[in-house]
N, C-alpha and C positions, 0 to 999 in steps of 0.2 A: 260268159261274155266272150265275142270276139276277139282278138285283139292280133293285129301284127305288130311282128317285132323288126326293126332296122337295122344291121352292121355291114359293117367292112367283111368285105371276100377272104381275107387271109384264114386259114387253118387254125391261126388263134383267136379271134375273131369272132369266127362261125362254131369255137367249142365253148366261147363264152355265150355268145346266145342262143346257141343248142341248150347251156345250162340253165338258162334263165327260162326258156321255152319249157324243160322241162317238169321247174319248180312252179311255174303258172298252171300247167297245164294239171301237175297233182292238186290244184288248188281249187278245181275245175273249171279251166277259161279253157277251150277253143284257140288255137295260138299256130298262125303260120311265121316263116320267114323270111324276109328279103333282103338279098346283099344290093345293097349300094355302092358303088365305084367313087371313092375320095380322090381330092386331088392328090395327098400323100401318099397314095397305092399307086399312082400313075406316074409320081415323079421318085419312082422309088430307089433309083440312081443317083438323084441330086442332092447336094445335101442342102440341110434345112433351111440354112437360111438362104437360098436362092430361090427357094418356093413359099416361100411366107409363112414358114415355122407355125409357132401355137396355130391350131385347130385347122390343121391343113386333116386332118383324118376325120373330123367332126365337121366339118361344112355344110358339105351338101346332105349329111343323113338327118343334120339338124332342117333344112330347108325343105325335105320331103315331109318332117315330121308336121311345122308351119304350115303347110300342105294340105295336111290332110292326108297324105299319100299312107304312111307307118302311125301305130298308135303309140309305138313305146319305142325308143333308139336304145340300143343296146353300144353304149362307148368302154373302151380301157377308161378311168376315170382321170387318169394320170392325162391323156388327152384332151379334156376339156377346157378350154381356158378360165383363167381366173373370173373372169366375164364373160358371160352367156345373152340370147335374146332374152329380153324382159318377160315376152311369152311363152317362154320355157321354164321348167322346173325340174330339178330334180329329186324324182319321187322316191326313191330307193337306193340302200347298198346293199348288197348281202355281203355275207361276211367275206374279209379277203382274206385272199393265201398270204404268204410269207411277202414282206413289200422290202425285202431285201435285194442286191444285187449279187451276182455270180461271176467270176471268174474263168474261164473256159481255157485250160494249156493244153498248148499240145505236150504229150509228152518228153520228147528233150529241149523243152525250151524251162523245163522245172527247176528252181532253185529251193528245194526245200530248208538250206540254211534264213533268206532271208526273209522277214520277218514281215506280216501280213498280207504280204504280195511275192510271195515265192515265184517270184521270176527271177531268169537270168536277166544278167546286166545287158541294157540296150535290146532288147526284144520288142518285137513289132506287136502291138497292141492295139485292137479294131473296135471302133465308138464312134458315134457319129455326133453324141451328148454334147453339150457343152459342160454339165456339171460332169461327170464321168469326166473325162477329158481334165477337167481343171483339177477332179481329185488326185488322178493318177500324176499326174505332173509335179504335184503338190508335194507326193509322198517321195515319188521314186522320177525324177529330173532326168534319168538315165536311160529311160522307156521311150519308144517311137512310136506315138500315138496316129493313128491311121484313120482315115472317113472308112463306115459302114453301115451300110445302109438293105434294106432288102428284106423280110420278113423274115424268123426265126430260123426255119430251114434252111433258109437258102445262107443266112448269117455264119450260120452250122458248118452248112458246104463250102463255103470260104475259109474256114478257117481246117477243115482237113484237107482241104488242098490246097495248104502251102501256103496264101497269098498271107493269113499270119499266125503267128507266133503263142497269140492268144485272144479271146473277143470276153466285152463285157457284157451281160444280160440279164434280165429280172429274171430274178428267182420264180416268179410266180406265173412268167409263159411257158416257161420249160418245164415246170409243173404241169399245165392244165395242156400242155400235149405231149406229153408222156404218160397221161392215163385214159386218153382219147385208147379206143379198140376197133378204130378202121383205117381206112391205108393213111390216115395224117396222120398217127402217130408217133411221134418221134422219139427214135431211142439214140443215143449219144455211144459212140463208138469207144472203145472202151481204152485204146490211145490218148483218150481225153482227156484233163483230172478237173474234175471239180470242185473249186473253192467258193464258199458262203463267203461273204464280205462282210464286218461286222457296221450294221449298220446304224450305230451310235462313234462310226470313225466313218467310213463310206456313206454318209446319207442318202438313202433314196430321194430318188422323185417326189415332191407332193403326192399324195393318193397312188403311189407304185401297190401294182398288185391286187388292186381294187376296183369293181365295175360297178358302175351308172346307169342307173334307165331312168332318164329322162324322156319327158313328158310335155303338153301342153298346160297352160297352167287352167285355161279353162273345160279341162277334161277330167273333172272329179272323181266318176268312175274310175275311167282306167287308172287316174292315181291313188286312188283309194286299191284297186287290183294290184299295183307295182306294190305300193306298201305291206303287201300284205308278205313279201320275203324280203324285206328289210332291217337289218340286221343293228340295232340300237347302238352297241357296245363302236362298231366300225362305223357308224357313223360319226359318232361324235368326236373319235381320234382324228378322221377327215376331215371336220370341221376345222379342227385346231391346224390341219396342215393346208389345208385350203385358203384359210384366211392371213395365215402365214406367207401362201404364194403370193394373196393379191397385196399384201400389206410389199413385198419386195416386187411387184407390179415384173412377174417373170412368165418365160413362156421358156420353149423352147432352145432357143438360143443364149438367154441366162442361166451362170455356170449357180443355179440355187437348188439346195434340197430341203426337204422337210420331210421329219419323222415323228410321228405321238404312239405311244404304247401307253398300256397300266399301268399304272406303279399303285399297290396297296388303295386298291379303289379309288386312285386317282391318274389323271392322266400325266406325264412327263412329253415335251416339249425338245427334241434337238432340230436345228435351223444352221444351216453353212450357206456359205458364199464364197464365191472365187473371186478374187479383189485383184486389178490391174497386174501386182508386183508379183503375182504366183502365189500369192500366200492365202491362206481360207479363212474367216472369219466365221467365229460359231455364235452359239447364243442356247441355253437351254432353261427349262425351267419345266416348275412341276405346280398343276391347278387343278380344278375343278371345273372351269368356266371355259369350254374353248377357244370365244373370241379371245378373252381376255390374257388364257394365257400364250394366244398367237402373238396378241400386242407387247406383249413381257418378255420373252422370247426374241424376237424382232428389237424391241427397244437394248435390248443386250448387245445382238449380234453388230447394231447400228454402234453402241457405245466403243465395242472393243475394235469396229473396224477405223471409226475416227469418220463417218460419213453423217450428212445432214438429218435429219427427218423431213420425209417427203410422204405425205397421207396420198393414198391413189383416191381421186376425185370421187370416182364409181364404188358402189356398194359393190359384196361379194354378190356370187352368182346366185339363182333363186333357188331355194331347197324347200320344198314341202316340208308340212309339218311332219308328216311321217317318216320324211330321211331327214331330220335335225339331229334327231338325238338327242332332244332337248325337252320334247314334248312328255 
């Protein structure tokens, strides 16, 4: 089968859907690619919320796909909003890397005495998140948290030169261009140090570290094709953090994470919140059923933060049978 694929121009980006490209392509589809230009690549100076935050990277590849133009969009999945076109689906995950967060020092800005954030006192710290941002402030009140914005690399080059002290980033783009083998590659200067963030204290993103090929919902084939490297087990954790998202009706500019992992053949549930006073509200929980333990999960993190219940009107976004997880 024919099929083209849709992303974003960046180097991690175009190494995600070079991967996807190439798992189709062993599958025996036919598979070109086309970078699309988002409004979030163009405004890639500004910070988010001056540019309309949630799915400023997913707009317009979603509107080519509507189209007709691409038959499979290739997104970060952490980018799609809780809600999608009705005429969209999403047909696939494969399995993700590590949906933890990293740490990036320079080297004399290290405090290896202090404890999960081995920084020195009052160091300039670059995120442009709003949940990063609420975490760090949360923990350590003494850090200068800084706007950052600009693609991995360039995030990189900001922070060896000088402008800071340390930057925050997913673990799992610094991965998938660190084992790229052409000039985008990126290797970390060895001045750097690098800390894993425990992300059952740092919560990721909803879906951090995890990619999406959506679809049209009336294009059986190709999603029956996507499905075919979709990965069960990463689905149905996404599910549980997905519906977690939409249940706290968050995008980009809400300080919210969500995380679901295994636990003994089931899935476990951590949910944070950054609440007005500085302080994080959690909520965790451990099921079998992902809506249900989104909703369990959420009903916690609401009880201990002392906030209402407010149901978001709209269903979750459309997932084929074959990226449920459920099927």
């Amino acid at each position: 089968m024919k099929l083209t694929i849709g992303t974003r121009g960046s180097a991690l980006a175009r190494a995600q859907a070079n991967d996807v490209a190439r798992r189709l392509t062993a599958a025996g589809h036919r598979v070109d690619v086309a970078v699309i230009s988002t409004l979030g690549d163009r405004a890639a100076t500004e910070p988010f919320a001056d540019v309309g935050a949630f799915g400023i990277f997913v707009r317009e590849i979603e509107a080519a796909l509507i189209a007709g133009d691409i038959d499979i969009a290739v997104h970060s999945y952490k980018d799609i909003p809780s809600t999608s076109p009705q005429s969209l689906v999403i047909a696939s995950v494969p399995e993700r890397l590590d949906p933890a967060d990293l740490l990036l020092i320079c080297r004399d800005a290290t405090d290896d005495s202090a404890a999960h954030f081995p920084l020195r006192n009052g160091v300039r710290v670059g995120t442009s998140a709003a949940r990063r941002t609420a975490w760090l402030r949360a923990a350590r009140p003494d850090l200068v948290t800084l706007p950052l914005r600009g693609n991995v690399p360039t995030r990189v080059a900001s922070l060896c030169d000088g402008k800071y002290d340390a930057i925050v980033l997913a673990a799992a783009g610094i991965a998938r261009l660190e084992r790229l083998t052409d000039g985008d590659r990126l290797e970390l200067p060895p001045t750097i140090t690098v800390v894993r963030l425990d992300p059952t204290r740092f919560v990721p993103a909803p879906s951090q570290g995890a990619i999406a090929l959506q679809v049209r919902a009336d294009r059986s084939a190709v999603i029956a094709a996507a499905g075919g490297i979709n990965d069960v087990t990463t689905a149905r954790a996404l599910r549980a953090e997905r519906e977690a998202l939409r249940l706290a009706e968050g995008g980009c500019t809400l300080p919210f994470g969500a995380w679901c992992s295994g636990v003994d053949g089931q899935l476990r549930l951590t949910v944070a919140l950054g609440l007005e006073d500085g302080t994080i509200a959690r909520g965790a929980k451990t099921g079998t059923n992902p809506d249900a333990l989104a909703r369990a999960a959420w009903a916690e993190l609401r009880a201990t933060a002392g906030i209402d219940a407010v149901e978001s009107p709209s269903g979750p976004a459309p997932v084929a049978a074959s990226a449920s997880g459920l099927s």
